[in-house]
Structures are given as C-alpha cells and as structure tokens.
C-alpha positions, -999 to 999 in steps of 0.1 A, spaced: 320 153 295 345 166 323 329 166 363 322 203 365 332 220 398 329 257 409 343 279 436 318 286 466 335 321 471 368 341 460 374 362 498 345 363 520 319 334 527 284 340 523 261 342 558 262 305 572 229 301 569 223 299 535 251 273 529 222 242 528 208 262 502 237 268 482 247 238 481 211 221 473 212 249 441 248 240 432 240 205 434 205 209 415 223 225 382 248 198 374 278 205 389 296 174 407 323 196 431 327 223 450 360 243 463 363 254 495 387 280 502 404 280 537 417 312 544 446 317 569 427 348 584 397 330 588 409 302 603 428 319 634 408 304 663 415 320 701 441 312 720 461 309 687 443 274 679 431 269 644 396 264 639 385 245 611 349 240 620 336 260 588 355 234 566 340 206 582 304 217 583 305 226 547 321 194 536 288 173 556 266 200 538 283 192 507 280 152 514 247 154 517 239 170 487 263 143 466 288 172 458 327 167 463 348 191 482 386 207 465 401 223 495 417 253 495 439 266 517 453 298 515 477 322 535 486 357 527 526 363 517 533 380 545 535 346 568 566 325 573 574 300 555 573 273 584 543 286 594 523 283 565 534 248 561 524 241 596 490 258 585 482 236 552 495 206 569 470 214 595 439 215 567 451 184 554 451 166 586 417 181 594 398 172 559 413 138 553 387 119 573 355 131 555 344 110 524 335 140 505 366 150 505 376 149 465 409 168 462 432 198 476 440 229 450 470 246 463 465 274 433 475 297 458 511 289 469 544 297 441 578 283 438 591 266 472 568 275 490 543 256 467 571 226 472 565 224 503 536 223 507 529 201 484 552 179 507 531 183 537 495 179 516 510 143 503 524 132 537 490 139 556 464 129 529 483 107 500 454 90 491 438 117 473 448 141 443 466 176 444 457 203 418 474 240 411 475 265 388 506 275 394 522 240 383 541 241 355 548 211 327 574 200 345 557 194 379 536 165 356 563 142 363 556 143 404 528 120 402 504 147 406 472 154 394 480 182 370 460 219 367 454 238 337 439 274 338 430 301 314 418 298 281 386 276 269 390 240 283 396 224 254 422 247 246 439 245 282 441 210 280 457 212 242 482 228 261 486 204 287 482 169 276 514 157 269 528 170 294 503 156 316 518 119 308 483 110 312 475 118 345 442 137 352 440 174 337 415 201 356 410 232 338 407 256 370 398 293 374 370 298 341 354 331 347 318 332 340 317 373 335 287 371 305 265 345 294 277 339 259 316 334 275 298 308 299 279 293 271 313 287 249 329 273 273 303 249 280 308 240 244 344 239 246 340 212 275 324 186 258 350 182 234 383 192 263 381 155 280 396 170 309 390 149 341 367 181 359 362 223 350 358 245 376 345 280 374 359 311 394 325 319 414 294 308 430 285 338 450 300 376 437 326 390 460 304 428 467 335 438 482 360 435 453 357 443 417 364 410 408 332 409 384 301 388 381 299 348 390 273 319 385 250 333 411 233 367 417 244 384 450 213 367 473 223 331 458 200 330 428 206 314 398 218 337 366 216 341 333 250 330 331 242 300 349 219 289 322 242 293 300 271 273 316 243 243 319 230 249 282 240 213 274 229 192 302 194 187 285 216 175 256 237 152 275 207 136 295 191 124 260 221 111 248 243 95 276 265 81 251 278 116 244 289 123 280 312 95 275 325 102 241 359 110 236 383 127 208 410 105 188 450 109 193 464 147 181 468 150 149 495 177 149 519 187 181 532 225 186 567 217 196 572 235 230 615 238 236 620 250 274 655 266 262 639 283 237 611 300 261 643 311 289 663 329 261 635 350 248 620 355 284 659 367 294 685 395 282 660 418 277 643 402 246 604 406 239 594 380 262 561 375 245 575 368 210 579 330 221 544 329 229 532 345 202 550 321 179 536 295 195 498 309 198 499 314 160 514 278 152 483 262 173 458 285 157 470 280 123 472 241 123 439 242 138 427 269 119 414 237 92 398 217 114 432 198 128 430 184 165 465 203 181 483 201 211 512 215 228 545 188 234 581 191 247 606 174 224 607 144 243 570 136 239 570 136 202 566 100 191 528 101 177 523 131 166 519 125 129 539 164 124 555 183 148 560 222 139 588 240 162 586 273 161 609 300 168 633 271 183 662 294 188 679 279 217 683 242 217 703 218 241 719 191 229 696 170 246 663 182 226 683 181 194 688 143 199 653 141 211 642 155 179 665 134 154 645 103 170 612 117 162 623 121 125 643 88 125 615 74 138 588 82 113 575 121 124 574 150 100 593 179 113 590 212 105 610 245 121 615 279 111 643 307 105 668 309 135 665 273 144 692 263 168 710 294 169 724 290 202 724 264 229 709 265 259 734 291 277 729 315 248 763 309 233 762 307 194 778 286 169 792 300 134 776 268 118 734 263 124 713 248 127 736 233 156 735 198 170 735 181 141 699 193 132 717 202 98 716 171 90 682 165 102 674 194 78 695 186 53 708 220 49 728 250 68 719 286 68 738 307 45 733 335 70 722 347 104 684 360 99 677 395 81 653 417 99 629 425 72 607 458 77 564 462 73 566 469 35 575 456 12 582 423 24 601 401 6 581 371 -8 591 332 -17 572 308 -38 545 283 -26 520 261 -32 502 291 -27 527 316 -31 539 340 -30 538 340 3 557 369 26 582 371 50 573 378 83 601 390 109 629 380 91 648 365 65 673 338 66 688 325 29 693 282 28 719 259 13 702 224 9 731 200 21 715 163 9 683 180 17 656 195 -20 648 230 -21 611 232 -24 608 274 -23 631 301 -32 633 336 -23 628 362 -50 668 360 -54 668 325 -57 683 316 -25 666 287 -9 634 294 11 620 260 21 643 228 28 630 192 28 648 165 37 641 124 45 660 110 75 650 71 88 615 69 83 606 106 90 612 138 72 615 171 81 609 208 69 634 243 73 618 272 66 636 307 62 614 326 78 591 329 107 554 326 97 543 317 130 546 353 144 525 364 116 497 344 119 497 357 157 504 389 148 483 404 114 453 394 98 471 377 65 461 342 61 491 337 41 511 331 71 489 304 81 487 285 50 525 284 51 522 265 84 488 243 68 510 233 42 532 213 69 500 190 73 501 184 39 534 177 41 534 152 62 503 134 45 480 137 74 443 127 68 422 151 93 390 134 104 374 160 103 383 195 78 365 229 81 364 257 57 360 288 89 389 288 108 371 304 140 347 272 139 363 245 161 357 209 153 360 179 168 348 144 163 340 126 194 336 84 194 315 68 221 323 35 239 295 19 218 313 27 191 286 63 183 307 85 160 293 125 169 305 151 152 310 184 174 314 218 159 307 254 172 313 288 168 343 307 186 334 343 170 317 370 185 299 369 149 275 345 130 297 320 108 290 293 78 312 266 76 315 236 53 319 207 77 339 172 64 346 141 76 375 117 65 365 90 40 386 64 56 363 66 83 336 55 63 308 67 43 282 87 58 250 98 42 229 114 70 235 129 103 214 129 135 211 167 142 207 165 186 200 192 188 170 200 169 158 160 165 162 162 124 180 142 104 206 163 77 216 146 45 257 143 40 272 153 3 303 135 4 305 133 39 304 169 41 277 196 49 273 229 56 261 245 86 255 282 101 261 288 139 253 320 158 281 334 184 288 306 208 266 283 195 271 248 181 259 213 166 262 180 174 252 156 144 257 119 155 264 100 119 253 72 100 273 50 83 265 32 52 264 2 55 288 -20 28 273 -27 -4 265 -64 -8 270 -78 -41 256 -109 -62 282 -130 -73 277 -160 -97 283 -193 -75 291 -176 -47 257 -156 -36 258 -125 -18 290 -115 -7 
C-alpha cells in the first residue's frame, strides 16, 4: 500500500492557529505526508527579504505529529526567470535542515524554467527526492523521483512504470470531489504500488471554485474522508496486505514518441493518438490482463507488445522493435504502421525500416477511409469483425494470412522472426474500442493475448471490474478485484491453474470463507466497491506407493 500524502491547501492557508489541529487530524486518519505549498506572494518579507517562517513552523508541527513535508514552491508567470530560480533555490536552502523534510514537488514550474529549477532544488538539497507533474517520460532518465497525475493510481502508474526505470512513482493531484470517486481510488491504491498518493485538498479553497476536498471548511473531517480511509481497518488486520505487491505486466501498450509529434502537429486530430492508445489499454485489460504503457526501448518482458496507430517511426524504434521480436516478444501493430519517419516524410514501400520483414508482409495500399455504415468486415476467431477508421489491403511476404477482407485481400499478417512473432493488422481497432460501444473492436485486440499464448493469472468475465492479484512477502497470495462502474456488476473471477489449485478463499472483508470452482467464483460488487479473498492452496496429493510409502 502506497504512503498516502495530501495537500494542506490549493491558494490560501488556513488561520495559523488551527495548523496543530490539522495536522493532529491529518495525522490521525492515516495519511503519512503532507505538501506545503510556498507561494511567491506569500513569501515576500519587508525590505524585500523572504520570509519563510510559515514553512518552518509547519514542518516542526508536522514533525511532531510523525507526518512528512513535500515542499512546494510556487511563483506566478509573470516573474523573471532568474528570479524565480533565486526564489526556489532560496526554499530549498531554507527546508533542507529539518528532518521532516520528505521531498520537494515542483508541479508548478514548465519547460526551462522547470530545468532550472530543478538544477537549483538538486544543488541545494541533493539528498532528497524531486517530484512534478509536469515531467514527462523522458525526464525518468534524470535520476529523479518520477510524478504521475490524473487518472486512478493504479492506472497512472500503468502509464508510468516503465518509463520510470524503477525509480519511485507518486501519483499527485487525486481530487476527492465525492465520496464514491474517493472510495475507488482508495481501491485503486492498493493494487497501484506506487511509492506515495497524494490528494488535491485538505482544507476547501472558499475563494475559488475549485470544488470540495478531504475536510469541511472549519477543518472537520468528511464524508469523503471516510471514504478515502475505507480500507485502513482492512489493512490493520491484515498487515501482510499492505505489503503485497502485483507480478511483472502481462501485456505493454507500445508508446512511439514520433508517432505522438506527427498526430499532435500539421493540423491532425491530436487526440486520435491518445485515443488509440486509451482503447489498446482498456481492451487488453478489459479480461482481467495486468497493462502498462512502454516506449520501444523498454520492451524486453512484456510477454506482447500491441503498437497502435504507429504511424511515424524512426529508424531507431524500428530496430528497437526487431529486437523485441528477435528476442522472443509477440508484436502486434495496426493499419498505417510506419508510414513515415520521424520528419513526416513517406516511403512508397511500408511498413518502412525493415518492419516488413518483421511483419512479414507490405501493404498493398495506403489506408482507405472507411465511412459509419456499412463497414467493411474481415474474418476472425470471432468474426466478422468491422473495420474501424480505415482500411488497408496486405500482401504476406514470408509472413501467413490469418484474416481476409470480404474481397479476399489479406486482413491479418503473422509472421515468426528469432524467437518472437509478430502480428499486422489492416485496420485500426484500437480507435474503436475508445471510440463506440462495440466490443468487437476489443476482442480483435484480446485476441493478440491469445496470440501470444499468455496465461493471465487472473481472467474476468466484466470488463469494468479490475483485477489484480497481489503476493505478500510471506508468500500470502490475495486476490483483489473491484468495481470501476457507476453501476452494480457480477463478474466471474479466475485464477491461473499454473499457480496452483485453490479450493477456498478467505473473504477480508466479511471474515467468511468462499468455496473456489475451478479456481474460479463469482462475485457481485456495488459502485466502487470491492473484495479481497486471500487463497488457499491445496496442498499436493500424497500417494501410497508399493515399496516406496508415501510419496
């Protein structure tokens, strides 16, 4: 279970004499650390000198109480350069001699300026970690601690992972605007194993319309509150499940930075990228399958790798991908693949880069827009299963044609290369699982699972029921599942049989045991509610053996 951390206040800071309190309340419901913001404006002193005096007396408040401290500092746009620099240097310089000092978020700085002062943070205070929103994949490689916000934790940190190279995610900035958001995202964070959450609010901002936070206006704890602790009575019976942890991905959502520039340029719909790669995560998932975004160079692992919409590609990620393959990963990539390069500029062959041969096969033709209805359909496991976006015919070039388009031009293309294989399809069924309700789309995508022969350890038959299984360092096995609909939903629940064999389940919630079928059950879960079943295994059969006794 992640440290979870909240935000004392967004703009204005509470009267200072009901920080103690605060902080005892804070401290009282579970959460572990606190940001501070330091505002530019606020910290103007007379005579010009800064005055961080509100900082430091919040940071013994907080030491007292056990809580760590995220400095914030912030300073409005309008400020020079050089002096806001000067200004976060300044905070650093000032905060690095408490102990309960825990970290500095610079969420509020972009682009050079953010350099910078990321610069002047590490040079005053580089023994501790630096966290921001605003940090992008790239930015992992710095030696950083890396920030991930938006979205439910565990689903921020999908995104971030492998780009994190291991280095310690926090999911910053949850909002905690109604108690059944709060209470799924306190769901979400026992399966995330990010290194900390933090939530948007303590105390409303009565000025702004920024919306409701953990506390009431006077400091009081709120129903949304509860909510966001809902588990901690969980977690305190079972300590073994606050150190449980999920296994390795079982599929990766191929993330190509070209690919993201050329639709985000030139006047494109810059949200088609993104909604390609939305509705390849929710549809690999959408079974049960543990997903998470990776650039081409952080492949190696992932069991498959699905690339959607990869219509510019360097040279560089080709090669990276031809290694994945060569070295044992399924591959699988849709219409339009490798169009272009990186600078836009087209080839009269694709895919280019010698992904043809990755492939094992060329496109007969650049993609055909296809309109609402009817859409033209090829054959499945399925099938048929529609077009979505467009249509682009295959030639299998020491690849097998595994689909065909109602005029018999190849649809799908596998292919074996080294010790991987890899998958062409001619058409984009990522965009249609992100953008209409036909499941069709996302079985084509499923399929690539099945594909690559990948044994999910744990399958589920509702695809807006998210489930993970967690292992503790005793060994525990606990099954985590909960609902991610604003609705009530039933979901078969299985576990892998190369696991083991599992008869019974420990239900933590409600204390009773539940009886396993197969390794499978069923279970219903209101809105934003969940299980956790800890399992049993069977123990191996002993059998009598003539001369040899038991074995």
């Amino acid at each position: 279970m992640p440290r979870r951390g909240v935000r004392y206040y967004r703009c204005v800071p509470p009267p200072e004499g009901e920080w103690e309190q605060d902080y005892a309340t804070i401290a009282r419901w579970g959460f572990e650390l606190v940001v501070v913001p330091v505002p530019w404006a606020l910290a103007q002193g007379v005579e010009g000198r800064l005055d961080f005096s509100p900082l430091l007396r919040q940071a013994a408040i907080a030491r007292r109480h056990g809580l760590g401290v995220v400095v914030a500092p912030d300073a409005g746009s309008d400020e020079a350069a050089g002096e806001v620099v000067a200004f976060v240097r300044a905070v650093a310089v000032a905060a690095a001699p408490h102990a309960s000092v825990a970290a500095y978020d610079l969420s509020a700085f972009h682009g050079a300026r953010l350099a910078e002062c990321l610069r002047a943070v590490a040079e005053a205070d580089p023994r501790r970690p630096i966290i921001s929103s605003e940090l992008s994949p790239a930015d992992a490689a710095t030696g950083l601690s890396v920030a991930a916000g938006g979205l439910l934790p565990h689903q921020a940190v999908d995104r971030w992972r492998a780009a994190a190279s291991g280095r310690p995610l926090w999911v910053l900035g949850l909002p905690a605007d109604s108690s059944m958001r709060a209470r799924l995202q306190a769901w979400s964070s026992l399966i995330a194993g990010a290194y900390a959450v933090v939530y948007e609010a303590w105390r409303p901002e009565l000025s702004a319309t920024a919306g409701p936070a953990l506390a009431r206006p006077d400091g009081a704890p709120s129903e949304r509150l509860r909510a966001v602790a809902a588990l901690d009575v969980l977690l305190a019976r079972h300590p073994a499940l606050r150190g449980a942890r999920a296994g390795a991905a079982e599929a990766a959502v191929v993330v190509v930075s070209e690919s993201a520039e050329f639709w985000a340029s030139g006047g494109r719909d810059e949200r088609l990228y993104a909604d390609a790669l939305a509705g390849a995560y929710a549809a690999l998932g959408s079974r049960g399958a543990h997903v998470e975004f990776a650039p081409p160079a952080a492949l190696a692992g992932y069991p498959v790798a699905y690339a959607p919409l990869a219509t510019a590609v360097s040279r560089e990620t080709a090669e990276a991908l031809r290694r994945y393959v060569e070295g044992g990963g399924c591959l699988v990539a849709e219409a339009g693949l490798a169009t272009c390069d990186e600078r836009a500029v087209s080839a009269r062959e694709s895919p280019r880069h010698g992904l043809g041969e990755v492939f094992g096969t060329r496109a007969l033709d650049v993609p055909e827009a296809v309109g609402d209805e009817p859409r033209p359909t090829f054959t499945g496991r399925r099938g048929p299963y529609p077009c979505y976006r467009c249509r682009q015919p295959l030639e299998a070039v020491g690849g097998s044609v595994k689909s065909v388009f109602a005029d018999g031009a190849a649809a799908i293309v596998d292919n074996a290369l080294g010790l991987g294989s890899a998958r062409l399809i001619g058409t984009q069924p990522s965009l249609g699982c992100a953008r209409t309700e036909d499941k069709r789309y996302a079985q084509v995508i499923l399929d690539s699972l099945a594909y690559a022969k990948v044994r999910q350890r744990v399958v589920t038959t509702a695809s807006q029921v998210c489930a993970r299984l967690l292992e503790g360092e005793g060994g525990e096995r606990f099954l985590v599942a909960f609902n991610q609909a604003a609705a009530p939903q039933e979901a078969r629940l299985r576990v892998s049989g190369a696991l083991g064999r599992f008869r019974r389940a420990l239900d933590l919630v409600s204390g009773r045991y539940l009886r396993l079928l197969n390794n499978g059950l069923r279970v219903k879960m209101p809105p934003a509610d969940g299980v956790v079943l800890q399992l049993d295994t069977v123990p191996r059969r002993r059998r009598w053996r003539p001369g040899r006794g038991v074995t």
